[in-house]
MMTF fields as JSON, N, C-alpha, C and O atoms, coordinates in Angstrom:
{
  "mmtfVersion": "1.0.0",
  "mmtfProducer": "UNKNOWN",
  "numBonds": 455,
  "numAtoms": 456,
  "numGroups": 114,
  "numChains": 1,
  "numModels": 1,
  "chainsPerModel": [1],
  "groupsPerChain": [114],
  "chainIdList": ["A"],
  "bondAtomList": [4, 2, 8, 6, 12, 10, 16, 14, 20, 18, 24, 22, 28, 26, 32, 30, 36, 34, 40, 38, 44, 42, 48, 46, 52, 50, 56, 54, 60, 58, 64, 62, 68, 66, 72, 70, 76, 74, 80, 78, 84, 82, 88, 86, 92, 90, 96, 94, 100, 98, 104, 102, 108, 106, 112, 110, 116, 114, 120, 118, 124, 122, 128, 126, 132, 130, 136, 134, 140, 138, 144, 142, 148, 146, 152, 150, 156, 154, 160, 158, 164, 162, 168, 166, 172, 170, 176, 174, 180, 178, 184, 182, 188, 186, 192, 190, 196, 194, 200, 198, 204, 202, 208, 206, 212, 210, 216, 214, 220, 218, 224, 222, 228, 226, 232, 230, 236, 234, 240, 238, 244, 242, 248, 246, 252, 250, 256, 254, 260, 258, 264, 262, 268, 266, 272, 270, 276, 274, 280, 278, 284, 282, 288, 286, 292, 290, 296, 294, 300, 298, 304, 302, 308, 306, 312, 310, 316, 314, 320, 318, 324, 322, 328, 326, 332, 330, 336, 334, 340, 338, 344, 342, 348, 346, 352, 350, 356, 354, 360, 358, 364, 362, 368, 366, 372, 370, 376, 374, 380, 378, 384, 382, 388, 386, 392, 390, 396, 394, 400, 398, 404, 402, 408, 406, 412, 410, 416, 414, 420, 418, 424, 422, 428, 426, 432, 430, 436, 434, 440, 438, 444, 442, 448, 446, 452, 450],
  "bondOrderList": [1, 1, 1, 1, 1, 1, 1, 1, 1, 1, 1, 1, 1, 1, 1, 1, 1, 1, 1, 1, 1, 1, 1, 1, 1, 1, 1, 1, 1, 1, 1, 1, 1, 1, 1, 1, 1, 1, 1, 1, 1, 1, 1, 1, 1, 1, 1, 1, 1, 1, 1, 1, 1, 1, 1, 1, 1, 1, 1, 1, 1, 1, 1, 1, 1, 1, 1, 1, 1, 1, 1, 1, 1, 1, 1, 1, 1, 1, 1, 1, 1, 1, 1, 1, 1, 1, 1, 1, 1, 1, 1, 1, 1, 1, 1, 1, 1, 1, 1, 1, 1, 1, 1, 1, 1, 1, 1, 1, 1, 1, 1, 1, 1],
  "groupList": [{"groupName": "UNK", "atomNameList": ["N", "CA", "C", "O"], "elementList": ["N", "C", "C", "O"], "formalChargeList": [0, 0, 0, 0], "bondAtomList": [1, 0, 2, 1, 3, 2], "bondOrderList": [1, 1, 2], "singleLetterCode": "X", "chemCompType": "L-PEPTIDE LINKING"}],
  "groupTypeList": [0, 0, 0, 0, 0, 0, 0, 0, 0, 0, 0, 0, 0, 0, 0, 0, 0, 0, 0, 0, 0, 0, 0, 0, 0, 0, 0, 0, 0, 0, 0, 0, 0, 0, 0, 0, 0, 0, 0, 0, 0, 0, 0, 0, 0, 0, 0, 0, 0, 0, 0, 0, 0, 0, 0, 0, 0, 0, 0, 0, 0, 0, 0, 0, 0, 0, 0, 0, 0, 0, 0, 0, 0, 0, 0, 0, 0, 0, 0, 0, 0, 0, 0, 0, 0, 0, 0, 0, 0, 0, 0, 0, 0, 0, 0, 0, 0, 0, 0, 0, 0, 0, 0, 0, 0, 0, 0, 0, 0, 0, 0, 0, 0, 0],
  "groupIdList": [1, 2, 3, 4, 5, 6, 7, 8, 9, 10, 11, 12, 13, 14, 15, 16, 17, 18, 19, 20, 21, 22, 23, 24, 25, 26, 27, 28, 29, 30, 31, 32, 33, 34, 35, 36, 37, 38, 39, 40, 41, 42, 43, 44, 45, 46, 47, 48, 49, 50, 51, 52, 53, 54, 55, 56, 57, 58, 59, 60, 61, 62, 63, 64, 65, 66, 67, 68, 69, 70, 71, 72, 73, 74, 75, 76, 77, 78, 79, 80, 81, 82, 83, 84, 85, 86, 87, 88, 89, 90, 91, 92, 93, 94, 95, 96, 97, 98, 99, 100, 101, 102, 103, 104, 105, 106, 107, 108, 109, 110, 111, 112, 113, 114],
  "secStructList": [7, 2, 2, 2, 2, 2, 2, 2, 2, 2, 2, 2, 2, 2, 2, 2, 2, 2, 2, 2, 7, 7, 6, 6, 7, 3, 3, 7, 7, 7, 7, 7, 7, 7, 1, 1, 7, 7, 7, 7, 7, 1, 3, 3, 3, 3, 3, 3, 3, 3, 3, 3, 5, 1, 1, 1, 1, 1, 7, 3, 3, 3, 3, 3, 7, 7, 7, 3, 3, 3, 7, 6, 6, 7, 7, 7, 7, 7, 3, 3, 1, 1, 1, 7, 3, 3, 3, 1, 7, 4, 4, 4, 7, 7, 4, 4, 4, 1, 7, 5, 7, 7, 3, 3, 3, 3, 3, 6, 6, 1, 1, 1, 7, 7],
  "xCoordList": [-103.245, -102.12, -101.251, -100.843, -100.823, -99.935, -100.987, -100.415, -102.458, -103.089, -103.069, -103.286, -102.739, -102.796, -101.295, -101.189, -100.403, -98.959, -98.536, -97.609, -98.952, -99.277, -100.018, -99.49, -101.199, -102.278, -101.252, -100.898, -100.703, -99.812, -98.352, -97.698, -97.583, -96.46, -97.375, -97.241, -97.952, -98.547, -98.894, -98.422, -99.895, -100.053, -98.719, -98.856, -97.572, -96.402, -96.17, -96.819, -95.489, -95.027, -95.59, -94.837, -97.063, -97.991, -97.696, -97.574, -97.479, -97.506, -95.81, -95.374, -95.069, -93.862, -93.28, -92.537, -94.066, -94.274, -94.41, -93.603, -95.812, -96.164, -95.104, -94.76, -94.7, -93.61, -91.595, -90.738, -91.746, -90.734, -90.993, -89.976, -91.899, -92.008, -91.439, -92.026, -90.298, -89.698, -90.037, -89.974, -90.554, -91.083, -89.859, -90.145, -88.469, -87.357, -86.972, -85.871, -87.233, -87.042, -86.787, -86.63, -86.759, -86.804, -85.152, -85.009, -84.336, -83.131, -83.735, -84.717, -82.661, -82.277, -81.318, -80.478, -81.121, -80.232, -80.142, -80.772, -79.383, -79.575, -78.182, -77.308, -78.169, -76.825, -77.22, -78.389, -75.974, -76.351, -75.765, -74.806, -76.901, -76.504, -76.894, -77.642, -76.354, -76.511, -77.537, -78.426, -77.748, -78.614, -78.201, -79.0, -76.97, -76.26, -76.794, -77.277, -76.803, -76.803, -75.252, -75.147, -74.277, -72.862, -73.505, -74.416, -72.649, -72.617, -71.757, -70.591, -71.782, -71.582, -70.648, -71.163, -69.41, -68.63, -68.118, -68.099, -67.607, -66.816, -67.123, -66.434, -68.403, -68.736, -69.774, -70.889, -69.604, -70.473, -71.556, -71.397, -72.695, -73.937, -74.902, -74.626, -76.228, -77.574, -78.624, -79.436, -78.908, -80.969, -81.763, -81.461, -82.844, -84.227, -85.113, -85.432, -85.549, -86.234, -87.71, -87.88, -88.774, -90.044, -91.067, -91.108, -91.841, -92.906, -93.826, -93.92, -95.229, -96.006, -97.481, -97.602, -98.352, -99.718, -100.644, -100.927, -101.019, -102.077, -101.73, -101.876, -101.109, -100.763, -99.151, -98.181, -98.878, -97.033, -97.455, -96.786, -98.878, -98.805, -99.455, -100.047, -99.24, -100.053, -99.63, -98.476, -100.147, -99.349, -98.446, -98.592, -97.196, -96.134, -96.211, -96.373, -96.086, -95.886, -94.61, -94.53, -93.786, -92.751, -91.763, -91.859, -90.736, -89.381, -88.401, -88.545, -87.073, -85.682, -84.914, -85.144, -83.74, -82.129, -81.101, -80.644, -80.342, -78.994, -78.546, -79.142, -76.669, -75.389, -74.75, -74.636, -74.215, -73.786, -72.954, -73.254, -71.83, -70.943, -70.86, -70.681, -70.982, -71.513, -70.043, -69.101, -69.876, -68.944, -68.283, -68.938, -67.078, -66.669, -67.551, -67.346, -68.444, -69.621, -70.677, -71.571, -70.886, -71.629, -72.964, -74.023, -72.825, -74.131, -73.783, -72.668, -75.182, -75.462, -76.409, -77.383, -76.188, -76.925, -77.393, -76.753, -78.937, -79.194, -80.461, -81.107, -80.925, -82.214, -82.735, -82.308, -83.905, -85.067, -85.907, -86.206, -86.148, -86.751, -84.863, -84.957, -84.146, -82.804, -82.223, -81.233, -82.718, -82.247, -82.048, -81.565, -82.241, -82.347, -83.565, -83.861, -84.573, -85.821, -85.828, -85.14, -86.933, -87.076, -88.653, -88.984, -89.796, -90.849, -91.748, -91.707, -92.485, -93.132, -92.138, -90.936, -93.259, -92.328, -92.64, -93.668, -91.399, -91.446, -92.676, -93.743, -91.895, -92.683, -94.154, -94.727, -94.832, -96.32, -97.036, -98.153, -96.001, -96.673, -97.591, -97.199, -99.04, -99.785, -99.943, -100.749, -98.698, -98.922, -100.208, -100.615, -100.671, -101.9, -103.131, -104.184, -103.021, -104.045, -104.313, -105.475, -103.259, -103.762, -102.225, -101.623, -101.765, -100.924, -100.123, -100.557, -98.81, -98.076, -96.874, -96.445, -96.343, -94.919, -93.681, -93.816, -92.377, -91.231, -90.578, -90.483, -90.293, -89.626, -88.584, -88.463, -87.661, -86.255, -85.863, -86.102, -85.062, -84.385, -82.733, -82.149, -82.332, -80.845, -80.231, -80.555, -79.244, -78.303, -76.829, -76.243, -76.341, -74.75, -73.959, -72.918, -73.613, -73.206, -72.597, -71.734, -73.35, -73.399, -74.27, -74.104, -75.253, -75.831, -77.292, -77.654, -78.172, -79.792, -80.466, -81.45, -79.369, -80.17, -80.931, -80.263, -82.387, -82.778, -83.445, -84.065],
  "yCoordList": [-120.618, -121.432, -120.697, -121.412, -119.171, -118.569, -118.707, -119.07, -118.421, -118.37, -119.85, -119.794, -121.142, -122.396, -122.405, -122.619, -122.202, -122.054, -120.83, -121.247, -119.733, -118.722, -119.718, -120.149, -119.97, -120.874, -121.757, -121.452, -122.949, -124.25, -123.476, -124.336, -122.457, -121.87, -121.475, -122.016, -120.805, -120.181, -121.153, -121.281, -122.368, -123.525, -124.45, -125.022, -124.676, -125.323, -124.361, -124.661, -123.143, -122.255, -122.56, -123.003, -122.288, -122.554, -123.665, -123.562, -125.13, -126.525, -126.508, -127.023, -125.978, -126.152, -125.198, -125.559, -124.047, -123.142, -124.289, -124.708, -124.767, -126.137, -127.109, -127.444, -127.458, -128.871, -128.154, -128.615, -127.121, -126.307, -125.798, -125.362, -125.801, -125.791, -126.667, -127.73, -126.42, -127.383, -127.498, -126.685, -129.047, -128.934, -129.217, -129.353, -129.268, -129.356, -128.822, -129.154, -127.309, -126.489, -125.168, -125.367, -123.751, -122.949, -122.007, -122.146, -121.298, -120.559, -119.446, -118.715, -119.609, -118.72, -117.652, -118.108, -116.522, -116.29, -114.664, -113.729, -114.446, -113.889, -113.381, -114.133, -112.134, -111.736, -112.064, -112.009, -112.635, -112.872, -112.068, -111.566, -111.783, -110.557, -111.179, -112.151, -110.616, -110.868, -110.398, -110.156, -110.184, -109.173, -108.183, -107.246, -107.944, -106.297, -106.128, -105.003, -106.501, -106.246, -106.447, -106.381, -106.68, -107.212, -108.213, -108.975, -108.01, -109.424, -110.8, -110.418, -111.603, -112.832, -113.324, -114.131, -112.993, -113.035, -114.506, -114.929, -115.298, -116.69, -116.985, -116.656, -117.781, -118.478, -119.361, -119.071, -120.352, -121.299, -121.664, -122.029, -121.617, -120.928, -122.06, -122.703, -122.349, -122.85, -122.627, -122.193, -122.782, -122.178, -123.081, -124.264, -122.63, -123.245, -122.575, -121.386, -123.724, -123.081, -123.664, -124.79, -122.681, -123.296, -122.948, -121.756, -123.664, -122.877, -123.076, -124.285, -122.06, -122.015, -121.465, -120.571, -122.551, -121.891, -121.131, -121.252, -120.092, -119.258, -118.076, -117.153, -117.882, -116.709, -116.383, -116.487, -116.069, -116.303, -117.522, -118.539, -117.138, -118.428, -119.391, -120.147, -119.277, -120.744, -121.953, -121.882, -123.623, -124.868, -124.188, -123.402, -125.228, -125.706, -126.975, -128.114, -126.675, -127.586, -128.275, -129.238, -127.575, -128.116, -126.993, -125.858, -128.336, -127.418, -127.926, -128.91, -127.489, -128.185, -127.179, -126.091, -128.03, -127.504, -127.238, -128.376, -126.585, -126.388, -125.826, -125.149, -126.431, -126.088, -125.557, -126.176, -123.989, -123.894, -122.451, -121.667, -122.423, -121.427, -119.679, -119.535, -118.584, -117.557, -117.334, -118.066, -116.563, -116.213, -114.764, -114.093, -114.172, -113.075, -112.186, -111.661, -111.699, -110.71, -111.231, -110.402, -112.394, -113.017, -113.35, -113.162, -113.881, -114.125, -115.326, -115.663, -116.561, -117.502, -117.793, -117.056, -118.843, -119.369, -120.751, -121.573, -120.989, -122.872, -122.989, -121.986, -124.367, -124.125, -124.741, -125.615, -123.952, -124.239, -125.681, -125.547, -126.724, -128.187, -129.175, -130.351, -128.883, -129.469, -129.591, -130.318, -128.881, -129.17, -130.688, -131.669, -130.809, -131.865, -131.72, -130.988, -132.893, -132.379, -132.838, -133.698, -131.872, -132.072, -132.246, -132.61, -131.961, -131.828, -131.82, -130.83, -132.694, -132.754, -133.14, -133.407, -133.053, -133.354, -131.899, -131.333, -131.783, -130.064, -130.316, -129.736, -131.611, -131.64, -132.164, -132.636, -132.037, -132.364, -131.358, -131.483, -130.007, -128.791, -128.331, -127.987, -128.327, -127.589, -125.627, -124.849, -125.483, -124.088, -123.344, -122.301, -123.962, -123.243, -123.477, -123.193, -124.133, -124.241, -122.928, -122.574, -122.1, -120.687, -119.92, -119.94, -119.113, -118.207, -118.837, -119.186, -119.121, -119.558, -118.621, -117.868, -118.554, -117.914, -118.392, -119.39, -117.933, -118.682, -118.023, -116.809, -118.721, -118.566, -118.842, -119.827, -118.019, -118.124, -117.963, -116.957, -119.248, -118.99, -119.49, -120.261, -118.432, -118.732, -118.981, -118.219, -119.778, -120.084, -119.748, -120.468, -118.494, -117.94, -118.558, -118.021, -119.638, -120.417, -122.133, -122.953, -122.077, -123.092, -124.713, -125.67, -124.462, -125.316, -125.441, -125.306, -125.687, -125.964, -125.345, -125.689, -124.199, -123.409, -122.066, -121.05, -122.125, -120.917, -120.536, -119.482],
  "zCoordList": [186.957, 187.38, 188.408, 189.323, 188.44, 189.002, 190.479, 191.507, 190.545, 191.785, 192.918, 194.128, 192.101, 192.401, 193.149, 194.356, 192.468, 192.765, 194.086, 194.781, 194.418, 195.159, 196.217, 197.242, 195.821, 197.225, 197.93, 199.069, 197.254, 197.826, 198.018, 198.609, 197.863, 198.546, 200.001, 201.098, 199.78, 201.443, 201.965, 203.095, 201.455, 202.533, 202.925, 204.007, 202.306, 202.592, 203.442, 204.444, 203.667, 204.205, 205.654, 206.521, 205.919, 206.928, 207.545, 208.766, 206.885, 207.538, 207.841, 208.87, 207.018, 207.373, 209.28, 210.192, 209.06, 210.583, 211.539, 212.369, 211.183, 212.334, 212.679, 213.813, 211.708, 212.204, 212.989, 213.743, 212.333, 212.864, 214.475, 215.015, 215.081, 216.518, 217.356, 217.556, 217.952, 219.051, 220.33, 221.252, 220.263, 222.106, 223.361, 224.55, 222.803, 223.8, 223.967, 224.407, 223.894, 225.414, 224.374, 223.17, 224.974, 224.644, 225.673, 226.888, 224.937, 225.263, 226.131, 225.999, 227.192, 228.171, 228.495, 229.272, 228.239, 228.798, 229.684, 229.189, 230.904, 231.858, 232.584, 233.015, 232.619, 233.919, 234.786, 235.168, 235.471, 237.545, 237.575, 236.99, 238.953, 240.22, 240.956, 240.851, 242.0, 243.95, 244.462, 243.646, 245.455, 246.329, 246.43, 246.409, 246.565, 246.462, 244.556, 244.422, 243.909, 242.419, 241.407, 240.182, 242.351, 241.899, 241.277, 241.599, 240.038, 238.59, 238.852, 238.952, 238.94, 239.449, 238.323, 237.55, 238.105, 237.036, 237.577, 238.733, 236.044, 236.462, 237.563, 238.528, 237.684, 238.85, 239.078, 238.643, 239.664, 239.567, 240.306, 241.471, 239.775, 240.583, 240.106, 239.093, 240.955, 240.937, 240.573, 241.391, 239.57, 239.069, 239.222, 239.371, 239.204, 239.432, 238.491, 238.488, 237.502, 236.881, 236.458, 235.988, 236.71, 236.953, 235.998, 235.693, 235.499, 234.502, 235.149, 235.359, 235.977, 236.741, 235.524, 234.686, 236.035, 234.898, 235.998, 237.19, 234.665, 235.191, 235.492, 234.691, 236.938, 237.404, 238.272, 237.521, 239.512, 239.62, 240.74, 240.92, 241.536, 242.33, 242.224, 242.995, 240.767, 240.027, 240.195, 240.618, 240.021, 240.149, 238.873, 237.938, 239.633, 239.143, 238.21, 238.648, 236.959, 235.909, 235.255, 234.492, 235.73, 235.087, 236.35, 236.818, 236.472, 237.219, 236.841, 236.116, 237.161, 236.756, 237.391, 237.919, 237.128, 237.803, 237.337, 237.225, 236.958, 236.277, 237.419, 238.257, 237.31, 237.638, 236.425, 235.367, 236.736, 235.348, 235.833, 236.734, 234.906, 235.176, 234.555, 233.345, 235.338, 234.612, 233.601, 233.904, 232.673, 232.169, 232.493, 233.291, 231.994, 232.686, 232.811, 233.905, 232.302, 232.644, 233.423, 233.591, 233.988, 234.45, 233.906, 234.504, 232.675, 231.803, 231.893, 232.291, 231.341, 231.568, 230.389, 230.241, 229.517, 228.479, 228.785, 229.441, 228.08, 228.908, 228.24, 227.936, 227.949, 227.232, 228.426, 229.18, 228.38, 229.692, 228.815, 227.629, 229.409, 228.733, 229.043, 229.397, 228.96, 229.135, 230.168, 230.24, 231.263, 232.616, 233.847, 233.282, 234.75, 235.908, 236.54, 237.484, 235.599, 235.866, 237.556, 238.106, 238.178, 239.107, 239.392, 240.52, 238.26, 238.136, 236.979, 236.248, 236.728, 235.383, 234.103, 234.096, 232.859, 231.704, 230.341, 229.972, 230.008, 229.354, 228.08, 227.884, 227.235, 226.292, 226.382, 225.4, 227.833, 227.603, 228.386, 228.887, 228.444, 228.292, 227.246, 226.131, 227.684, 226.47, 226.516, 227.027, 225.689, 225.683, 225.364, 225.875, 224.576, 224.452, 224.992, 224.42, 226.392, 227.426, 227.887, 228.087, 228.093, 229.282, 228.907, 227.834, 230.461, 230.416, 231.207, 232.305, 230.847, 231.65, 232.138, 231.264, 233.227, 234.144, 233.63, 232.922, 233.788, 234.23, 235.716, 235.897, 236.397, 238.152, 237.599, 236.871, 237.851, 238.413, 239.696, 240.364, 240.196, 241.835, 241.57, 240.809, 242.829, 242.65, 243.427, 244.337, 243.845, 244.658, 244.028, 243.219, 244.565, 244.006, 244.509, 244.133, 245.353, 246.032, 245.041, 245.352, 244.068, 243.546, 243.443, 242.686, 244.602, 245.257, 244.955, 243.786, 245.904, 245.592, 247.075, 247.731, 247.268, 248.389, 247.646, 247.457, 247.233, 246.44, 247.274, 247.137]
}
């Protein structure tokens, strides 16, 4: 009985892993810097953010956009799948097709010049 009870905890445990996977997007977060390497404190800046399969100059599967404001240290929190899509759809990413990238581009400006 204790081995039956032991078996069905590990298989709940297992199926419960599965359904606990979220396909709307996965957390970001990142200091801005410039090109000089200055931190981009309180300021309102542009990302681009791309998930590329395969390799870095692999197709583009998924892209998006956030406007979003750094905080006094110039960090930036955002879930990547939540953005302004600009390309594809997050949740019909099959992760487990291959190896996939993330691209980051920036515009410190605030804009969609990356």
């Amino acid at each position: 009985m204790k081995k039956n009870v032991s078996i069905f905890f590990l298989l709940f445990v297992g199926i419960s892993g599965v359904f606990a996977q979220n396909s709307l997007g996965f957390n970001y977060q990142s200091v801005i810097r410039n090109a000089q390497g200055e931190v981009l404190s309180n300021q309102q800046i542009g990302l681009q953010i791309s998930i590329v399969y395969d390799n870095l100059q692999g197709d583009i599967v998924y892209r998006e956009r956030f406007t979003i404001e750094t905080n006094q240290f110039g960090l930036v929190n955002l879930m990547v799948g939540s953005g302004n899509t600009q390309q594809g759809v997050f949740s019909e990413i099959d992760w487990g097709e291959g190896d996939f990238f993330i691209k980051i581009e920036l515009d410190e400006n605030g804009g969609s010049n990356y």
